[in-house]
MMTF fields as JSON, N, C-alpha, C and O atoms, coordinates in Angstrom:
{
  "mmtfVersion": "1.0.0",
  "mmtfProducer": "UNKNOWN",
  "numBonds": 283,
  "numAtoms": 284,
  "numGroups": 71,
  "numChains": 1,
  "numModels": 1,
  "chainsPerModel": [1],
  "groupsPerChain": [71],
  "chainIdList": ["A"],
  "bondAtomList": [4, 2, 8, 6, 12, 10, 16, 14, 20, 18, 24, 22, 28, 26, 32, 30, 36, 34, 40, 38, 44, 42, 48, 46, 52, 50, 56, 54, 60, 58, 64, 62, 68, 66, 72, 70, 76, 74, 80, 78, 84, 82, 88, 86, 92, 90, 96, 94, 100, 98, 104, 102, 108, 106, 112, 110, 116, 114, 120, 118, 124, 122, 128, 126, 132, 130, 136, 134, 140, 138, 144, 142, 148, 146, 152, 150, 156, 154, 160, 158, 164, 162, 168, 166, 172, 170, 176, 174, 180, 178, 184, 182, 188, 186, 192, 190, 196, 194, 200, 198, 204, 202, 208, 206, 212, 210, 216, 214, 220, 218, 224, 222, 228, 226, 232, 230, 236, 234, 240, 238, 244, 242, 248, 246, 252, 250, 256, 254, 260, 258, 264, 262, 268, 266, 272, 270, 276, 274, 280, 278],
  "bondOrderList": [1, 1, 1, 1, 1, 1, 1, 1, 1, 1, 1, 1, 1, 1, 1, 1, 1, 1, 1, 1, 1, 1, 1, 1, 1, 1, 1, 1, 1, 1, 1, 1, 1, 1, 1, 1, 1, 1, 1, 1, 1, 1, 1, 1, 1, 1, 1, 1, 1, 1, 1, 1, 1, 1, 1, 1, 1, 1, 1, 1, 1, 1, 1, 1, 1, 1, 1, 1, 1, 1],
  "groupList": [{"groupName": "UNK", "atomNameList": ["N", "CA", "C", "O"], "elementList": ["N", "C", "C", "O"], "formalChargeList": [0, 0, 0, 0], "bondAtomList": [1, 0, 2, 1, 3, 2], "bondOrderList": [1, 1, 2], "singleLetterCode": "X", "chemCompType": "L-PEPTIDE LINKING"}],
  "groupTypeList": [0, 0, 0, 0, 0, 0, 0, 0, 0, 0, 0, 0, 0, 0, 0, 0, 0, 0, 0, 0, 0, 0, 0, 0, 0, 0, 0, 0, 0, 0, 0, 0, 0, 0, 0, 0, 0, 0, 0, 0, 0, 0, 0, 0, 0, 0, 0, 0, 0, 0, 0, 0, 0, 0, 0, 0, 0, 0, 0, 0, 0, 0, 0, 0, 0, 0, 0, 0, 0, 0, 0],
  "groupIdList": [1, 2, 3, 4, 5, 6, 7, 8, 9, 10, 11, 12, 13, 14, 15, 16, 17, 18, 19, 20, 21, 22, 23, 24, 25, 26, 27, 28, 29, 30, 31, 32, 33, 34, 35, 36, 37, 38, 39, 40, 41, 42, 43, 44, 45, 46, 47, 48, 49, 50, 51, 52, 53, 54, 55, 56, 57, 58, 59, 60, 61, 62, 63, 64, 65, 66, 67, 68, 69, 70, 71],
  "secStructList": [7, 4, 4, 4, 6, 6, 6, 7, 1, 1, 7, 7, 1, 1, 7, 2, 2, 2, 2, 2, 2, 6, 1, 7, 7, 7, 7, 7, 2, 2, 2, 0, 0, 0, 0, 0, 7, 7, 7, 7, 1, 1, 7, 2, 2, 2, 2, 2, 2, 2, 2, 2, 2, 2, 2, 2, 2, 2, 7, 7, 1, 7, 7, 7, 1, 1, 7, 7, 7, 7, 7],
  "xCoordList": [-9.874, -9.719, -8.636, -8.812, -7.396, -6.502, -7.089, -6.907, -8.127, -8.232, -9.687, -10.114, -9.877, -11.032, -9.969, -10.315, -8.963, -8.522, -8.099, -7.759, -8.223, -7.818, -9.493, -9.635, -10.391, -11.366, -12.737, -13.953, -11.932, -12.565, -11.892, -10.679, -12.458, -11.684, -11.442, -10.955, -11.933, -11.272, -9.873, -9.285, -9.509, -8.323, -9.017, -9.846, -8.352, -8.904, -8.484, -7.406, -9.325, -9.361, -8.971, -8.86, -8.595, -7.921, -7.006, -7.361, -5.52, -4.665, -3.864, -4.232, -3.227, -1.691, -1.05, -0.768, -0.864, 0.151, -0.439, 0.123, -1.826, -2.0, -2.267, -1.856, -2.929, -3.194, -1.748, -1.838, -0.412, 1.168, 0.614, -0.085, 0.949, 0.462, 0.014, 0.55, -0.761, -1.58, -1.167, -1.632, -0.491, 0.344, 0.66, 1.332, 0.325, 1.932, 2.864, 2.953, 4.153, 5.348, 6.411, 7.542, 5.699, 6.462, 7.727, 8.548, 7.638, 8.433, 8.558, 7.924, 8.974, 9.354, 10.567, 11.699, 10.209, 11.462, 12.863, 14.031, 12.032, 13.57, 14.236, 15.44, 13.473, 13.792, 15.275, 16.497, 13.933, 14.83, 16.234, 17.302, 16.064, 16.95, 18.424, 19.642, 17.607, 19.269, 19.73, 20.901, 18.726, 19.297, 19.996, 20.968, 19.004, 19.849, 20.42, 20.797, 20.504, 21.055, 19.833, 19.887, 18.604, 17.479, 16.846, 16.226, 16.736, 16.39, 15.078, 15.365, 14.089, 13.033, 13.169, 13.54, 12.721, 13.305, 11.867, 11.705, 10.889, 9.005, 8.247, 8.15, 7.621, 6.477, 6.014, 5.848, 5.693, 5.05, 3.409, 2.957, 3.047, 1.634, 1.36, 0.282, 2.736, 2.559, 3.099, 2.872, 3.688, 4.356, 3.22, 3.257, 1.994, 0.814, 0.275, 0.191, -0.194, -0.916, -0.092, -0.776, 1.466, 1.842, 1.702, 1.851, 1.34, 1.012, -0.134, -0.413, -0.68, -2.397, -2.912, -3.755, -2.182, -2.088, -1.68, -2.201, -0.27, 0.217, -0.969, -0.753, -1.566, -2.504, -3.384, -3.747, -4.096, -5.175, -5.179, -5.967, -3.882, -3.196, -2.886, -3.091, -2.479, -1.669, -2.426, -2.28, -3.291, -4.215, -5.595, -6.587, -5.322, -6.713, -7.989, -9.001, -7.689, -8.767, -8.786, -7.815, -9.721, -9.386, -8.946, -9.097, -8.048, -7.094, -8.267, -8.792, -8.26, -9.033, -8.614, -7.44, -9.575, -9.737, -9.44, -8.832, -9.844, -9.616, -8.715, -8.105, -8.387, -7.845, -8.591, -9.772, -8.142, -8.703, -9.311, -9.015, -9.989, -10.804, -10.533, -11.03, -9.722, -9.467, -10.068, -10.894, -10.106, -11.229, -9.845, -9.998],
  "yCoordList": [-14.46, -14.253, -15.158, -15.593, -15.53, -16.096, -17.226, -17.715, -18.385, -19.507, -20.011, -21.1, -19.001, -18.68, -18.276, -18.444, -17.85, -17.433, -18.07, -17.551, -19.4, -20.75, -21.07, -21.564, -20.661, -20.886, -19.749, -19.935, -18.616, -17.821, -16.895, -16.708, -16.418, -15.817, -14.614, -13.973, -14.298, -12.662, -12.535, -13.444, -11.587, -11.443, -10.651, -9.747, -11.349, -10.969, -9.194, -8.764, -8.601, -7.051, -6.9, -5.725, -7.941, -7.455, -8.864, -10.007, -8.27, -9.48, -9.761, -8.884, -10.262, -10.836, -9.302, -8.512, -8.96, -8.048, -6.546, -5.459, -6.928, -5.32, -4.839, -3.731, -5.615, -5.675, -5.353, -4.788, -5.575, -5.715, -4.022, -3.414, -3.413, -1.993, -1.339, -0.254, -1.621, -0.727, -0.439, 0.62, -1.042, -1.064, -0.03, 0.448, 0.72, 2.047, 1.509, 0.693, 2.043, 1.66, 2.473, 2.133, 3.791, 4.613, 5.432, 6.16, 5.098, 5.756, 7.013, 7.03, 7.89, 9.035, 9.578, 9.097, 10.557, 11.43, 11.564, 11.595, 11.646, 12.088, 10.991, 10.926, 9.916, 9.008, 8.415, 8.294, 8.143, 7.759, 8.37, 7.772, 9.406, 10.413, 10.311, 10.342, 10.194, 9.887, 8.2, 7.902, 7.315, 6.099, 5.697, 4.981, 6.548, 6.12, 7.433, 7.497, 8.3, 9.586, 10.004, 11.008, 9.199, 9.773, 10.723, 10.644, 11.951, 12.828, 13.062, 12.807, 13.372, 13.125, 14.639, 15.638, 14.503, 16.067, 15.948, 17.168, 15.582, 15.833, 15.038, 13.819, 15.724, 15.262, 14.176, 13.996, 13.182, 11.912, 11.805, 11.09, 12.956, 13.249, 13.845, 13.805, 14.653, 15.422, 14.299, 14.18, 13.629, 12.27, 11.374, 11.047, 10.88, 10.296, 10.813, 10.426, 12.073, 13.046, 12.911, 12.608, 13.156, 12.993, 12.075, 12.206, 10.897, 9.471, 9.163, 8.678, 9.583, 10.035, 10.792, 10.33, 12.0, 12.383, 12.051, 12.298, 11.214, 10.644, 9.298, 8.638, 9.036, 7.363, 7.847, 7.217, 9.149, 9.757, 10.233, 10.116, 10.772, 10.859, 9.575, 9.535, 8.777, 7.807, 6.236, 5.353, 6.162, 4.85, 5.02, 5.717, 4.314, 4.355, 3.148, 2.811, 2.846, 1.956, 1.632, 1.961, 1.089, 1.101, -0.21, -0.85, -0.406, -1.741, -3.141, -3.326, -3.708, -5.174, -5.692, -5.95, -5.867, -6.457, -7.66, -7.887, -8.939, -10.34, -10.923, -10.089, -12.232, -12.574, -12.851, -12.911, -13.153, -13.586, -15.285, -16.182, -15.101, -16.752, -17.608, -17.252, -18.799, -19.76, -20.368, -20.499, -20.817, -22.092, -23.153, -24.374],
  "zCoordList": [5.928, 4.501, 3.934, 2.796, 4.684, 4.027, 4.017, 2.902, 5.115, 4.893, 3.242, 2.858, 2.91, 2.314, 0.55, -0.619, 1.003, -0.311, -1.627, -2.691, -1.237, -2.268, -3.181, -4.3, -2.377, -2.877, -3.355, -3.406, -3.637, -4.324, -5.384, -5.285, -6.196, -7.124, -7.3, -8.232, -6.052, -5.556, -4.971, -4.385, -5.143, -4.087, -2.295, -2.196, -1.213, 0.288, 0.156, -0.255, 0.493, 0.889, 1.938, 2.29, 2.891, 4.257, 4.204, 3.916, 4.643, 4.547, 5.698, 6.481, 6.127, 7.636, 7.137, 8.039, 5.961, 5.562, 5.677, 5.81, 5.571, 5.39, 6.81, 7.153, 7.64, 9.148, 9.752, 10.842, 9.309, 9.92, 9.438, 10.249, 8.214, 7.993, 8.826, 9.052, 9.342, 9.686, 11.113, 11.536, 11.871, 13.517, 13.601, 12.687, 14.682, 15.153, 15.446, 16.364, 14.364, 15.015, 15.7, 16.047, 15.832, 16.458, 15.723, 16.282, 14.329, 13.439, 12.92, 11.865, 13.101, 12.742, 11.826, 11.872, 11.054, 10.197, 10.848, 10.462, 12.285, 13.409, 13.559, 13.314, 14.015, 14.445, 13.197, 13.275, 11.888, 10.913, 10.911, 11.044, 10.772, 10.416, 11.502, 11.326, 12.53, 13.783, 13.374, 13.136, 13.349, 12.788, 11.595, 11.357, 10.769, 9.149, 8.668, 7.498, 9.319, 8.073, 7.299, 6.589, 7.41, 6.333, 6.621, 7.681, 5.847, 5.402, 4.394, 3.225, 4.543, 3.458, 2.893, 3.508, 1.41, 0.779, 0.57, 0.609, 0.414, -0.049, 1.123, 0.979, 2.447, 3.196, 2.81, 1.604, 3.75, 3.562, 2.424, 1.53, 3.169, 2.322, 1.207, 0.615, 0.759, -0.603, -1.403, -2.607, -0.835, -1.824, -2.39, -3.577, -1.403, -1.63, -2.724, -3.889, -1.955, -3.051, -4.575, -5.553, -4.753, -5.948, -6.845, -8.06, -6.11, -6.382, -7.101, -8.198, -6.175, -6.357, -7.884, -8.653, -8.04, -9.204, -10.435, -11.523, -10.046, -11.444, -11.562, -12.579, -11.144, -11.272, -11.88, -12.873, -11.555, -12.256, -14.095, -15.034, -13.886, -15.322, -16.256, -17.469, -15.649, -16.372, -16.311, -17.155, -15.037, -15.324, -16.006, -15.793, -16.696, -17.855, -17.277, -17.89, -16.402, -15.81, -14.214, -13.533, -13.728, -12.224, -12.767, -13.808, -11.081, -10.76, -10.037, -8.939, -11.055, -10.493, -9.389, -9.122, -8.691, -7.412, -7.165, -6.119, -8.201, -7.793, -8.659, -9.329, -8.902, -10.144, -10.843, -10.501, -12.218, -13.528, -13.087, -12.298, -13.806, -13.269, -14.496, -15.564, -14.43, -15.938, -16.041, -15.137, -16.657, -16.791, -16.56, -16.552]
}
């Protein structure tokens, strides 16, 4: 996708970056938490979900996929 991405006017749906995402890294609350002091005060997933909700409320359109094409 990246060598392809100069020449179409989509944006790639799979990227170097989103593939790094997607890795187990073995990270945990605990983990964090003995390393940095971090503490999460709202679950990883109710946070999504909150996310999730405010987009539903507040975006008035879905999010375009490619770029704008100029002439």
């Amino acid at each position: 996708m990246e060598l392809i991405d100069p020449l179409v006017p989509w944006e790639p749906l799979v990227t170097r970056s989103i593939i790094h995402l997607l890795e187990e890294t073995g990270a945990t609350n605990e983990r964090a938490s003995s390393m940095l002091g971090y503490v999460p005060k709202v679950h990883w997933k109710d946070a999504v979900r909150m996310q999730m909700d405010e987009m539903a409320v507040r975006q008035k359109s879905a999010m375009r996929m490619h770029k704008p094409i100029t002439p």
